[in-house]
PDB file with one MODEL, atoms N, CA, C and O in Angstrom:
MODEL        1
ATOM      1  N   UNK A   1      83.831  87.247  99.706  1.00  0.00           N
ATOM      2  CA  UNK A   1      83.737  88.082 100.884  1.00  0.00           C
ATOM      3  C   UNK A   1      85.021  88.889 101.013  1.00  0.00           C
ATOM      4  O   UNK A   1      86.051  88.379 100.572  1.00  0.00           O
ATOM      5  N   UNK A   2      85.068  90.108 101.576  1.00  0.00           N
ATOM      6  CA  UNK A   2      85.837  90.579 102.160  1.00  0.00           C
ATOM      7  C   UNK A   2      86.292  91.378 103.068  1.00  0.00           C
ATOM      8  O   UNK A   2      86.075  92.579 103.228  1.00  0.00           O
ATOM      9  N   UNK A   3      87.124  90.443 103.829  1.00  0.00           N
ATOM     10  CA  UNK A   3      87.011  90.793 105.594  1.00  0.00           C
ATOM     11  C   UNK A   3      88.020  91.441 105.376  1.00  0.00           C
ATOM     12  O   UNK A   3      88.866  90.896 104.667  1.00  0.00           O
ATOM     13  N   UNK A   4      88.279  92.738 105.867  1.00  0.00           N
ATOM     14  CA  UNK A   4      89.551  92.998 106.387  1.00  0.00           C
ATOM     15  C   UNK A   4      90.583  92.505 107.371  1.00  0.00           C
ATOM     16  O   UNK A   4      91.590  93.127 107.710  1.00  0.00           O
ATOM     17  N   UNK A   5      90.152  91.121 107.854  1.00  0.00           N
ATOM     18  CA  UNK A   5      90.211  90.452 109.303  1.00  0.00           C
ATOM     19  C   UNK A   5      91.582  89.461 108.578  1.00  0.00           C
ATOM     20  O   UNK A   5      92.613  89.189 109.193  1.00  0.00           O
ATOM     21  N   UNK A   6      91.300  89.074 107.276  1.00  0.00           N
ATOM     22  CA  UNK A   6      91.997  88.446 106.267  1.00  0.00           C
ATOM     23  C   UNK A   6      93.182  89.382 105.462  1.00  0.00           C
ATOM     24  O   UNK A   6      94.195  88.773 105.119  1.00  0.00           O
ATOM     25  N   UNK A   7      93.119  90.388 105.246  1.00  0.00           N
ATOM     26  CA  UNK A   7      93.527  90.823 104.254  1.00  0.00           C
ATOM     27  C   UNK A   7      95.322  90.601 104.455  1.00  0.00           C
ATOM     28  O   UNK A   7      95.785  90.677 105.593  1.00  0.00           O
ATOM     29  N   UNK A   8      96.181  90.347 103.341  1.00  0.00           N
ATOM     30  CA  UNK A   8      97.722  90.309 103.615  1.00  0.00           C
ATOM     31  C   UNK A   8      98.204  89.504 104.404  1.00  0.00           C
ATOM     32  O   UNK A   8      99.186  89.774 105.096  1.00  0.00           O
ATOM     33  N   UNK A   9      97.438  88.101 104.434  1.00  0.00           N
ATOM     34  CA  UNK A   9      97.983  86.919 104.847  1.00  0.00           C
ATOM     35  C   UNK A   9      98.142  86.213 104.254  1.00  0.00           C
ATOM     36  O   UNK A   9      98.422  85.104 104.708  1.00  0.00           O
ATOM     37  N   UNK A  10      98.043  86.481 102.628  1.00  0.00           N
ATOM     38  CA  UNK A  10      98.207  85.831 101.613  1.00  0.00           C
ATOM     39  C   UNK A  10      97.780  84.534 101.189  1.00  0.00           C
ATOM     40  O   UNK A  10      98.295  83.687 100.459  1.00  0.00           O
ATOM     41  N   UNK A  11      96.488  84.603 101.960  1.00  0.00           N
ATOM     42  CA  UNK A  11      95.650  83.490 101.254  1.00  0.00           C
ATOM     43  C   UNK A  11      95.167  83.509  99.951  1.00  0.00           C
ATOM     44  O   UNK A  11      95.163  82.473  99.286  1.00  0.00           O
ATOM     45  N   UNK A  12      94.630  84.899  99.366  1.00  0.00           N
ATOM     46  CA  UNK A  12      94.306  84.790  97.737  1.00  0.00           C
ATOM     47  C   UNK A  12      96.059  84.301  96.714  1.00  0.00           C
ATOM     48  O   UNK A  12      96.006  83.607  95.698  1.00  0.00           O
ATOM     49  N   UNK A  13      97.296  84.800  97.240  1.00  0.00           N
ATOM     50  CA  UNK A  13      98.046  84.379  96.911  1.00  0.00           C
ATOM     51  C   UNK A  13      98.287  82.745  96.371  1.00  0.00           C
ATOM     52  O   UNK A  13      98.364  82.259  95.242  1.00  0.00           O
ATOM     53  N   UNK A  14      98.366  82.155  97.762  1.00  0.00           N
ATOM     54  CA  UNK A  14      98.337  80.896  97.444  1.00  0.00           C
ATOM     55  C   UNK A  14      97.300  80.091  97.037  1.00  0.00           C
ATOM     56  O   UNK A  14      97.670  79.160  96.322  1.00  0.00           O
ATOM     57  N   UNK A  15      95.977  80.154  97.288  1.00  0.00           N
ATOM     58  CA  UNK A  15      94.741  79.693  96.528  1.00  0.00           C
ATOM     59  C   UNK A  15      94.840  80.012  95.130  1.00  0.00           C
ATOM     60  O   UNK A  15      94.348  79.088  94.484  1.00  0.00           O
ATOM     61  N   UNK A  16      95.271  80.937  94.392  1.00  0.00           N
ATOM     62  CA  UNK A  16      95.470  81.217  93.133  1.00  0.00           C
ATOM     63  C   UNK A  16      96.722  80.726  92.886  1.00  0.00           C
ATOM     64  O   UNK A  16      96.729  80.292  91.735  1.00  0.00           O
ATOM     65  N   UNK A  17      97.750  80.591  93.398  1.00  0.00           N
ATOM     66  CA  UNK A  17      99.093  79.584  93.250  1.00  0.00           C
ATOM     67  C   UNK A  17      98.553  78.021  92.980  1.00  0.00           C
ATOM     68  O   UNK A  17      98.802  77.406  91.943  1.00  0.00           O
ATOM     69  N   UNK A  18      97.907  77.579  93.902  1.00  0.00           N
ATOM     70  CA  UNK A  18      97.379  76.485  93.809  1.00  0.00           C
ATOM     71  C   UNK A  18      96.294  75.979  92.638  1.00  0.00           C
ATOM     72  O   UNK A  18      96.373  74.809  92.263  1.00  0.00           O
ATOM     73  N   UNK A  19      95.418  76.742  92.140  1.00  0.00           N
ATOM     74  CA  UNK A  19      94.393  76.599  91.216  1.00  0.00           C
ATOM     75  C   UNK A  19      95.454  76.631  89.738  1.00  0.00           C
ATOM     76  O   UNK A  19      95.190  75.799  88.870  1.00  0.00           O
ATOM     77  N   UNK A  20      96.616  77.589  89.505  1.00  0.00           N
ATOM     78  CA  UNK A  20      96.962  77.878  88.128  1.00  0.00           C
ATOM     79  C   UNK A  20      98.369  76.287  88.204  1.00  0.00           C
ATOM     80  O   UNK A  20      98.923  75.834  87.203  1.00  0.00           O
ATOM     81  N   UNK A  21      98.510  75.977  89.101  1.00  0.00           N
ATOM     82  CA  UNK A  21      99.561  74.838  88.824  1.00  0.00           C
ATOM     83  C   UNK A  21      98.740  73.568  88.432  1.00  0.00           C
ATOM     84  O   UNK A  21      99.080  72.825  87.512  1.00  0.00           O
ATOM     85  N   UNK A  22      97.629  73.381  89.208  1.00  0.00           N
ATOM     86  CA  UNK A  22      96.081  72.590  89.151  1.00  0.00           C
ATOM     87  C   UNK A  22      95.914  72.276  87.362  1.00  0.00           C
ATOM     88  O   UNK A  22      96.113  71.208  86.782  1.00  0.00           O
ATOM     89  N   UNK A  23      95.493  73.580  86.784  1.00  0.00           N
ATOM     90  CA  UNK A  23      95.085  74.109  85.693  1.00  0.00           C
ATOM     91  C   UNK A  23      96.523  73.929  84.563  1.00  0.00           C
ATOM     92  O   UNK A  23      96.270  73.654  83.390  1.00  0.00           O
ATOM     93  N   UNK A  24      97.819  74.081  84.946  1.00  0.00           N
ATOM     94  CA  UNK A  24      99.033  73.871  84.210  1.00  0.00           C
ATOM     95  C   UNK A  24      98.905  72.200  84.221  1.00  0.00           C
ATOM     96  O   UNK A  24      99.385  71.877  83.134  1.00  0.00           O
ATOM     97  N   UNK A  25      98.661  71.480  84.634  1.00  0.00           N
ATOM     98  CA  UNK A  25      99.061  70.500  84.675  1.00  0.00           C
ATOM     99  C   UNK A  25      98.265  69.448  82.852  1.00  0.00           C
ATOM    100  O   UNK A  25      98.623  68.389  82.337  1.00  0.00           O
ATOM    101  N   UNK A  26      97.254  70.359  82.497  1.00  0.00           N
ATOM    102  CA  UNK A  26      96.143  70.054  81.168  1.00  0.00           C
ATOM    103  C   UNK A  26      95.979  71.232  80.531  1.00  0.00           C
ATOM    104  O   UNK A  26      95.021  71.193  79.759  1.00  0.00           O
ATOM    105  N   UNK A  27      96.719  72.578  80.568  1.00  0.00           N
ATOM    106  CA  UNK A  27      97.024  73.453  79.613  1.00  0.00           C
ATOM    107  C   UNK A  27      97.930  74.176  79.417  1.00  0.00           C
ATOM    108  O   UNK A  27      98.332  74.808  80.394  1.00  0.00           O
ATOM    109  N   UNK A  28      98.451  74.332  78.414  1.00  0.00           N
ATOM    110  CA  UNK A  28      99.723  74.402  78.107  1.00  0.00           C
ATOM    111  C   UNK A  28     100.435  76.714  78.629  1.00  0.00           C
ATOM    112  O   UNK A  28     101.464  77.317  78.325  1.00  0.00           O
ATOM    113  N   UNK A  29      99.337  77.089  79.347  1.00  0.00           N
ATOM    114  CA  UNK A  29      99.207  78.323  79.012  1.00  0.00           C
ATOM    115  C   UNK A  29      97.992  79.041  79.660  1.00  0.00           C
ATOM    116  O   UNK A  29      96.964  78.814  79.021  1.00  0.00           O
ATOM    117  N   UNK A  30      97.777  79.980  80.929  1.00  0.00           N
ATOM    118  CA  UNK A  30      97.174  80.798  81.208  1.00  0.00           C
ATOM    119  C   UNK A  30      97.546  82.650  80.872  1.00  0.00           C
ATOM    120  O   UNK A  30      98.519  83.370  81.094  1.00  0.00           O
ATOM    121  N   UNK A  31      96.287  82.843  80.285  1.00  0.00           N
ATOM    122  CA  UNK A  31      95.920  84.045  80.034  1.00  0.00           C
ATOM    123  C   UNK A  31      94.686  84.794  80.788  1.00  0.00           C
ATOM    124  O   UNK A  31      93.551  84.343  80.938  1.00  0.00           O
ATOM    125  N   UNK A  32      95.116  85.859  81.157  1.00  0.00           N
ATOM    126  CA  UNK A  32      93.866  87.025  81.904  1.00  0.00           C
ATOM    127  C   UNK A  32      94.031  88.167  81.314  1.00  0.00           C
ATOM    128  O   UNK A  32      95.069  88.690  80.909  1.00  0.00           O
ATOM    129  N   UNK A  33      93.106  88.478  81.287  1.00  0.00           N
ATOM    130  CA  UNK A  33      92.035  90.101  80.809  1.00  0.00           C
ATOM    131  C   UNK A  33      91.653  91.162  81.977  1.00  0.00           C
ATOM    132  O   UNK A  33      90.611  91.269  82.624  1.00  0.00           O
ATOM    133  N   UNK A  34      92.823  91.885  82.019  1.00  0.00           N
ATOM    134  CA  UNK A  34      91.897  92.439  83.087  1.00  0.00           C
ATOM    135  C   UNK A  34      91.410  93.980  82.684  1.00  0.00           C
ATOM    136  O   UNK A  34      92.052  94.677  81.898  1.00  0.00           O
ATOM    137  N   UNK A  35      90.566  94.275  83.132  1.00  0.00           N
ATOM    138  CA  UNK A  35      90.004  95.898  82.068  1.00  0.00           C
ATOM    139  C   UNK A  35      90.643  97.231  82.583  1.00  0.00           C
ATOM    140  O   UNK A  35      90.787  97.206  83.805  1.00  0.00           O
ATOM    141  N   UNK A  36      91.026  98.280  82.043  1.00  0.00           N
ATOM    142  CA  UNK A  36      91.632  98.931  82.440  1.00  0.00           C
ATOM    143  C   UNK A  36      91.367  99.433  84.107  1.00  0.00           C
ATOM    144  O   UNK A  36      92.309  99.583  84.886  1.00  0.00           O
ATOM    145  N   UNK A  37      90.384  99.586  84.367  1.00  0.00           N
ATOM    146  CA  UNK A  37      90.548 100.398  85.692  1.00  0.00           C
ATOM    147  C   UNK A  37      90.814  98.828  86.647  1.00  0.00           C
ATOM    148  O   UNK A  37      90.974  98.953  87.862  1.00  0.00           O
ATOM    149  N   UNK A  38      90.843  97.608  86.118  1.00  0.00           N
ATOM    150  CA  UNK A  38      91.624  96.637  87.174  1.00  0.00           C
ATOM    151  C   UNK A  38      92.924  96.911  86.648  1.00  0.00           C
ATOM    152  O   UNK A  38      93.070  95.929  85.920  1.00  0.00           O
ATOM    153  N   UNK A  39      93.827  97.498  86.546  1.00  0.00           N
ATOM    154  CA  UNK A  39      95.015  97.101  86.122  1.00  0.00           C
ATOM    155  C   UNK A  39      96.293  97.046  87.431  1.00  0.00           C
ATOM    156  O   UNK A  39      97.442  96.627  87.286  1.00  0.00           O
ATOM    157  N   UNK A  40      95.588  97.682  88.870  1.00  0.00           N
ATOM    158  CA  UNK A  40      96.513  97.571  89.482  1.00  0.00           C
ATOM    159  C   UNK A  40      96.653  95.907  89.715  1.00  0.00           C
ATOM    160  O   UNK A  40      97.776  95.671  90.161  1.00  0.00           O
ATOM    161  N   UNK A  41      95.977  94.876  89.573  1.00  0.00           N
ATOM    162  CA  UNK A  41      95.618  93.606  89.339  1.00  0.00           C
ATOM    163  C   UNK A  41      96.902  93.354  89.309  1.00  0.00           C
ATOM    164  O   UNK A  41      97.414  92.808  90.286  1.00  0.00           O
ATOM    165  N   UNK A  42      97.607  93.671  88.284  1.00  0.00           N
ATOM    166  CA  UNK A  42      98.373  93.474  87.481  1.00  0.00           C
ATOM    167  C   UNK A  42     100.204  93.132  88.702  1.00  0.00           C
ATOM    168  O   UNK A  42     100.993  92.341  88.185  1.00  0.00           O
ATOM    169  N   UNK A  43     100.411  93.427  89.381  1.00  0.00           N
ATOM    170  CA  UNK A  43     100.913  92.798  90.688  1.00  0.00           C
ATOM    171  C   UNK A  43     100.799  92.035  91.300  1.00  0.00           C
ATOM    172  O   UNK A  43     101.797  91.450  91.720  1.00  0.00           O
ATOM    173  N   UNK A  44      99.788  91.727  91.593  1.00  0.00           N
ATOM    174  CA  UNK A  44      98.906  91.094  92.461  1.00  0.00           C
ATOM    175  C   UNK A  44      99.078  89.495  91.740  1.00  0.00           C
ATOM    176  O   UNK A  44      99.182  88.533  92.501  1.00  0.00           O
ATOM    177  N   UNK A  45      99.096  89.332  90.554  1.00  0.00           N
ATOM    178  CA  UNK A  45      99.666  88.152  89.568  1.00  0.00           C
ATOM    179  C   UNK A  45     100.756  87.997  89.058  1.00  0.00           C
ATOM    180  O   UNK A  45     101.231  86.925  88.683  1.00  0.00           O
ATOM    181  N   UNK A  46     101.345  89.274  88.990  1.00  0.00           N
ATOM    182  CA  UNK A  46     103.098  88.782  88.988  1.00  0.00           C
ATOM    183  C   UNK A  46     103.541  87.805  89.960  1.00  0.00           C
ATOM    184  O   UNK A  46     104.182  86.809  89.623  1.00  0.00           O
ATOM    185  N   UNK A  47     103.078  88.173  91.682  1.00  0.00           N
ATOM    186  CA  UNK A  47     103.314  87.575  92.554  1.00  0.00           C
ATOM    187  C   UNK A  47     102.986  86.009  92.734  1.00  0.00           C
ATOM    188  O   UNK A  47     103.451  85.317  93.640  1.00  0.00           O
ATOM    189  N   UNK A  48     102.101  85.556  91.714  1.00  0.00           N
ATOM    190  CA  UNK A  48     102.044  84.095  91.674  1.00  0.00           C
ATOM    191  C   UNK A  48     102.650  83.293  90.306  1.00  0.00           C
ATOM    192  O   UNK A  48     102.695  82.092  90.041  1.00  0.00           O
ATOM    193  N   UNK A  49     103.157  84.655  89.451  1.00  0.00           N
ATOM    194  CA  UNK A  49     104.015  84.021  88.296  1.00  0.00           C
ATOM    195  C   UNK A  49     103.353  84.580  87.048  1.00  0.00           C
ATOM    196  O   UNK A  49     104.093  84.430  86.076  1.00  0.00           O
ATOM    197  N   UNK A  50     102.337  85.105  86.789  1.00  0.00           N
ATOM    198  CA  UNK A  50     102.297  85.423  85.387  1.00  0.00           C
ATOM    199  C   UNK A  50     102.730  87.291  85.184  1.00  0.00           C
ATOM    200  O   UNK A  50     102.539  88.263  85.916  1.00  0.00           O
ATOM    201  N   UNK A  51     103.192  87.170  84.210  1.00  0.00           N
ATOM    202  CA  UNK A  51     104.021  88.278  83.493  1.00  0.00           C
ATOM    203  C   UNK A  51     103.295  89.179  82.955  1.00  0.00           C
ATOM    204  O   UNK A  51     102.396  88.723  82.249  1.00  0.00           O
ATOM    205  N   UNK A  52     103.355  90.332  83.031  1.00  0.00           N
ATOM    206  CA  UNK A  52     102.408  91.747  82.196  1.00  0.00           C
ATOM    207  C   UNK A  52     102.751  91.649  80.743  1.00  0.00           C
ATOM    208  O   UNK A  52     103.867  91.988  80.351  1.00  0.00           O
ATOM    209  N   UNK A  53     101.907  91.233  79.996  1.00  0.00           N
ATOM    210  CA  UNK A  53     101.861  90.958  78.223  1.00  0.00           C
ATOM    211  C   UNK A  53     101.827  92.213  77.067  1.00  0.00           C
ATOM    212  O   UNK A  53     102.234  92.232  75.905  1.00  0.00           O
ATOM    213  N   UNK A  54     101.226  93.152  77.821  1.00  0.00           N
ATOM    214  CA  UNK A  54     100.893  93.881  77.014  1.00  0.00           C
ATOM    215  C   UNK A  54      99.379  94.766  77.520  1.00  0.00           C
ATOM    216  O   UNK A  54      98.614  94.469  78.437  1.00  0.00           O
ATOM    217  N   UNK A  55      99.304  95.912  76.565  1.00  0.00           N
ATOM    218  CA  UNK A  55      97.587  96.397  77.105  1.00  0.00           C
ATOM    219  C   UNK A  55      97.292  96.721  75.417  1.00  0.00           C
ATOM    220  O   UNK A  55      97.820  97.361  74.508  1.00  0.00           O
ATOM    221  N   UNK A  56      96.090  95.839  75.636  1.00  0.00           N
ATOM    222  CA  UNK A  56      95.499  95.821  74.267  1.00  0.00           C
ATOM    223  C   UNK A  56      94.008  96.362  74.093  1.00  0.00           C
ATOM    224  O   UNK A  56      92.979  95.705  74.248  1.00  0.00           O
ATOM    225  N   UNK A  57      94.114  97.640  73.753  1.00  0.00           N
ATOM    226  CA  UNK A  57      92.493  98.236  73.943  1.00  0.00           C
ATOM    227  C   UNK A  57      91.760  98.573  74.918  1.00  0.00           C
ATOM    228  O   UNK A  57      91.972  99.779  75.044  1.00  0.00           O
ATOM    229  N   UNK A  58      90.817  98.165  75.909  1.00  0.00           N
ATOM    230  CA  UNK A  58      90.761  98.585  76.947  1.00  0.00           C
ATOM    231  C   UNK A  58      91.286  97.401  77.883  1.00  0.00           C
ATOM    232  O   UNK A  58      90.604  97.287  78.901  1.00  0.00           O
ATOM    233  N   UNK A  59      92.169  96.644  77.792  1.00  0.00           N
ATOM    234  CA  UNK A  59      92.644  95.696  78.461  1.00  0.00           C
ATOM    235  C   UNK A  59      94.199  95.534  78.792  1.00  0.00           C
ATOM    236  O   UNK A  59      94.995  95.757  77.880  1.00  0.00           O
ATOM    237  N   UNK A  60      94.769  95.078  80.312  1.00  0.00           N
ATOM    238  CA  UNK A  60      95.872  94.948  80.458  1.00  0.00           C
ATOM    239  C   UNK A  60      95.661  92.907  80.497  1.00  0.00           C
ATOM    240  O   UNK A  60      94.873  92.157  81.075  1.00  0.00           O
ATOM    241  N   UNK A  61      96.613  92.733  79.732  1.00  0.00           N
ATOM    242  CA  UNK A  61      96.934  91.202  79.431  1.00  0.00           C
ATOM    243  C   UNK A  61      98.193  90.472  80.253  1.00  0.00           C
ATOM    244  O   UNK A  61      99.385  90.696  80.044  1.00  0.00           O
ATOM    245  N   UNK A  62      97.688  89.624  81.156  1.00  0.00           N
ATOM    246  CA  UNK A  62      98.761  88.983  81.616  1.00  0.00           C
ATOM    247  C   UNK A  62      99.265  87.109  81.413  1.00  0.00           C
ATOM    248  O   UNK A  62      98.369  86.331  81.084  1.00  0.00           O
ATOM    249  N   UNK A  63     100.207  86.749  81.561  1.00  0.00           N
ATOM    250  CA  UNK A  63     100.118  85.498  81.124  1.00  0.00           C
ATOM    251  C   UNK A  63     100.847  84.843  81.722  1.00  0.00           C
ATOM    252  O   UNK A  63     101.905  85.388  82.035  1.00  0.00           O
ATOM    253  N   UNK A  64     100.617  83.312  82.177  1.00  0.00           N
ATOM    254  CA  UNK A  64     101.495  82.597  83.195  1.00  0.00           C
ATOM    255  C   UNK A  64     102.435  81.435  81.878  1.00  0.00           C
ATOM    256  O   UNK A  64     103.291  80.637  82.260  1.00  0.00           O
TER     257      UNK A  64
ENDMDL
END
């Protein structure tokens, strides 16, 4: 859903903070794909820790 009622209270922040430490704890390494026209994405996951990798084809690659 999306409410504008929510937006910039940084709940997707920390719900995705919470799921990739979850997920670190049994893999050694998260990777995302995001396709070019998501690439402003690409902030939006710095802010919980993974790093801009590279853009490979029609993809910007990020990695925690």
């Amino acid at each position: 859903m999306d409410d504008p009622g929510f937006a910039r209270q940084g709940i997707g922040v920390r719900a995705l903070s919470a799921l990739c430490a979850h997920l670190l704890d049994t893999h050694p390494m998260l990777v995302l794909s995001l396709g070019k026209d998501r690439s402003h994405l690409v902030r939006f996951y710095q802010r919980i820790g993974f790093e801009y990798h590279g853009d490979y084809g029609d993809y910007t690659v990020v990695r925690y």
